[in-house]
N, C-alpha and C positions, 0 to 999 in steps of 0.2 A: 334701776336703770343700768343698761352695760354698760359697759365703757366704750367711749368713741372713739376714729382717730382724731389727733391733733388736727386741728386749724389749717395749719400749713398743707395738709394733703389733703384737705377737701378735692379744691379743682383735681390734683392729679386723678383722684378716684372717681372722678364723676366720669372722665376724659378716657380710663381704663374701663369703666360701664359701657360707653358707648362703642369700646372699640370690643370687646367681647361679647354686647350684646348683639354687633354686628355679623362676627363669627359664623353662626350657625346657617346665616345666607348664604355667603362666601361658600360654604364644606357644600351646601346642600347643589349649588350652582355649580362648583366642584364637580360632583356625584353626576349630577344631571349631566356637563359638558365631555365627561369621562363614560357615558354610559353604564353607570353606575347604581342608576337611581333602576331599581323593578319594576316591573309595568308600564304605564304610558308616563313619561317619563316627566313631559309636561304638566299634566294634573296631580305628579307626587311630589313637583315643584312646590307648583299653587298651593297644594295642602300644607307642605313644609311652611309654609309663609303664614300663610295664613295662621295657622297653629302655636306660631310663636309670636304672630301676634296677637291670639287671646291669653298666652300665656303675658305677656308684657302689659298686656291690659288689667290682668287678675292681678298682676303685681304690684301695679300702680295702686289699685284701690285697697292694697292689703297694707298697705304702708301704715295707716293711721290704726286699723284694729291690732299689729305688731306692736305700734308705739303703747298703745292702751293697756293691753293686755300681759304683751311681756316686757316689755321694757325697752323696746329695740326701736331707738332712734335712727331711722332711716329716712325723715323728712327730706334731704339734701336729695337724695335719690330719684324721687318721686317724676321729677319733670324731666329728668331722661331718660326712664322706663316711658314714661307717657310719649314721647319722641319717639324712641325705639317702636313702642309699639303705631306710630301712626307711619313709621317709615317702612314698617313692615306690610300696617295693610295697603301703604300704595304700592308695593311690589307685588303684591297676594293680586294686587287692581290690574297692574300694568301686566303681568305674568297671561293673566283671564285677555286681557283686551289683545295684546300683541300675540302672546306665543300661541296662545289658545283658539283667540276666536280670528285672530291675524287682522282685528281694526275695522271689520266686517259690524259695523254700526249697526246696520238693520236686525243680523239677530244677535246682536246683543242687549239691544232694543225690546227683540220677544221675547229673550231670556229674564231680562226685567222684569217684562210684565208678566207673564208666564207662571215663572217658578218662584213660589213666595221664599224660597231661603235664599237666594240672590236678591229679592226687592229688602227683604231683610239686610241682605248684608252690605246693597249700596244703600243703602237708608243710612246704615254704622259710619260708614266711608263718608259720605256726605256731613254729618253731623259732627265726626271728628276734623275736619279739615279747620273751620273757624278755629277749634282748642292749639291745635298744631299752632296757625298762625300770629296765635295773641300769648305764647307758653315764655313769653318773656320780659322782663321786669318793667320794659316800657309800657307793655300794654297794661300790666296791672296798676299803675299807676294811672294810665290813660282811663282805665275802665271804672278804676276804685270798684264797688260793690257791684258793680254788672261782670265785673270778671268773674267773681265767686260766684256766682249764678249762672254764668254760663259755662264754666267749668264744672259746674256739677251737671252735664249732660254724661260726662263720662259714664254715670252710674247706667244710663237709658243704653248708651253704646255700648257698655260691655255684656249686659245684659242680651242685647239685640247679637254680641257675636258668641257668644254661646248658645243662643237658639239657631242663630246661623250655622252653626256648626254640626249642630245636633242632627236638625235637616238636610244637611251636604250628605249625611254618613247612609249607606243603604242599612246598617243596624245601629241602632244606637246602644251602643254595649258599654263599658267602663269608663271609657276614658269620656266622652260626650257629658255622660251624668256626673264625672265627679267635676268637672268647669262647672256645669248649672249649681253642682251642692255648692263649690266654693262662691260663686256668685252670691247665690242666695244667706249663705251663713255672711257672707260681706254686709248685703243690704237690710240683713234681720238687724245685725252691728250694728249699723249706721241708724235704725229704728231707734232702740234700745238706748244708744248713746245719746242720740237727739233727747228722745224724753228723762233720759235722768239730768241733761243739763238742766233744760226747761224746767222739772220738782225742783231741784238745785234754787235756782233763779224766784219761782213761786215758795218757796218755803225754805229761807237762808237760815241755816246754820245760827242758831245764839250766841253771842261773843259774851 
């Protein structure tokens, strides 16, 4: 196991997480308000956003195969990348609805229905908003064991934004497929770890 910090700077680090995982919005809306950003300047917003929120999503769920595998206790982490990335996609949401489609309901409406990597990706949006609202110690208490169960929707959400993504792209080239491999090697993880507890449990160890 590494070593951790101290106790005492837990909060500060969690507190310096969220203020640099905020960053990258800031520089990108920077870019954007500077004319700065290439192309249409709006949609290299939304992609910015969006982007780091599946990267905040893959990070969230890499936290326990890290702990397992190398030693890297980053538990404390977990529920402010999960934050980070849900604050991201409601700006990847509000970017789409205000900048993009200017609040124009109707086709955002056909866009819904229409284009399956958008039904895809407010599917994600939708499903993540409940995790957002309960990611706090009262609610786990409130919820006892319905909170671990509905917290594991994350797996369904992060999953749903790398195929969202995959489908946003006109080619699907490097970057698309290596989110779907890290997904996938996540959830083969979470396979494999499931069933060795379970042998574990079914066939204990002789003392």
């Amino acid at each position: 196991m590494l070593p951790t910090l101290p106790r005492k700077y837990h909060a500060a680090s969690i507190w310096l997480l969220y203020a640099a995982g905020l960053l990258p919005a800031a520089y990108g809306f920077w870019l954007g308000a500077t004319g700065r950003l290439p192309g249409n300047t709006v949609k290299e917003f939304e992609h910015l956003l969006g982007l780091w929120a599946l990267r905040f999503l893959v990070a969230t769920l890499a936290i326990t195969p890290m702990r397992d595998l190398f030693g890297i206790n980053w538990i404390r982490y977990r529920r402010a990348l999960g934050l980070l990335a849900f604050w991201y996609v409601l700006m990847h949401f509000l970017t789409y609805m205000v900048l993009d489609q200017y609040l124009n309901f109707s086709a955002i409406f056909v866009d819904i229905v229409r284009r399956p990597f958008i039904t895809i990706g407010m599917g994600a949006f939708i499903m993540l908003i409940p995790l957002a609202l309960t990611s706090n110690n009262w609610s786990i208490r409130r919820l006892g064991p319905r909170w671990v169960k509905l917290h594991k929707l994350i797996y369904i959400i992060t999953a749903a934004g790398a195929l969202h993504f995959a489908m946003s792209v006109k080619v699907v080239g490097f970057e698309p497929w290596t989110y779907i491999a890290l997904v996938t090697l996540i959830l083969a993880w979470r396979a494999v770890r499931r069933n060795w507890r379970n042998h574990k449990r079914a066939y204990p160890r002789p003392t």
